[in-house]
C-alpha positions in Angstrom: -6.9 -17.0 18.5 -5.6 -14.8 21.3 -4.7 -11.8 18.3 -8.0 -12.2 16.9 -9.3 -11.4 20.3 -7.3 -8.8 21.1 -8.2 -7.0 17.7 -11.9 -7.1 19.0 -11.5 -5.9 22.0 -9.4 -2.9 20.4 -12.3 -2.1 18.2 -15.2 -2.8 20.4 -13.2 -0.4 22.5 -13.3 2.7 19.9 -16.6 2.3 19.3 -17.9 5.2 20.8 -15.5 7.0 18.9 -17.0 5.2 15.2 -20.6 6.1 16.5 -19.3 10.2 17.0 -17.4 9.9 13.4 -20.8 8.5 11.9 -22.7 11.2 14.0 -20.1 13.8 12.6 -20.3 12.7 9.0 -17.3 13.4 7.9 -15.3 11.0 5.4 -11.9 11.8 7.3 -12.9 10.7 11.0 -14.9 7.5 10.3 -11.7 6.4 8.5 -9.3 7.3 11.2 -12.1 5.8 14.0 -11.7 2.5 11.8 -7.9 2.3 10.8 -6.2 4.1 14.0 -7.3 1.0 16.0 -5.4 -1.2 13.4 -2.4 0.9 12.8 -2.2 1.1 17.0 -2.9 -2.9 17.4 -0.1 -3.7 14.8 2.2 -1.2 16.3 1.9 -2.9 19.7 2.2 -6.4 18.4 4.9 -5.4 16.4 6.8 -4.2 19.5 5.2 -7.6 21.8 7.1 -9.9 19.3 10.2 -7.9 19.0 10.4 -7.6 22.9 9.9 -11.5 22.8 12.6 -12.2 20.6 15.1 -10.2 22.7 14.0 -11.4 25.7 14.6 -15.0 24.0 18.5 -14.3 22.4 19.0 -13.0 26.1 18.1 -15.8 28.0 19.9 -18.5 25.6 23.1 -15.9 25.8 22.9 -16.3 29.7 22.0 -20.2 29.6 24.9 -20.4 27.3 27.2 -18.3 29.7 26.2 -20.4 32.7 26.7 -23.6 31.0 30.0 -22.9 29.3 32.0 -24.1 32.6 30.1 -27.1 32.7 31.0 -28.6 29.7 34.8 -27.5 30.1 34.8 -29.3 33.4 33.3 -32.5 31.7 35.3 -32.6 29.0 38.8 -32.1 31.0 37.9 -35.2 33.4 39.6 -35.7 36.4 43.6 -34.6 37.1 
């Protein structure tokens, strides 16, 4: 739901620039006024998830570093 609203807001923003492609009549900026908000919204979630992934791997990498010790000191018991 929250994509869906972002892609509204991304085209409800460039409307301004569909009204002057209309006004211009030319084939060539209507299109780009209606696909260059696409191309830029999937460009950006493309990079969002990939930056959430990362951010992910990196925090189980750290949780997995800080827990390491743990489970060798459990495991040994006491001397």
């Amino acid at each position: 739901m929250n994509d869906i609203k972002n892609i509204f807001i991304a085209w409800i923003s460039t409307s301004t620039s569909l009204f002057a492609a209309i006004e211009l009549k030319t084939v060539l900026a209507i299109i780009s006024a209606v696909v260059l908000p696409i191309v830029f919204f999937s460009i950006g979630k493309t990079v969002d998830v990939m930056l959430q992934i990362h951010m992910k791997r990196r925090e189980e990498a750290a949780r997995e570093i800080r827990e390491k010790p743990r489970k060798e000191i459990l495991t040994q018991g006491p001397k």
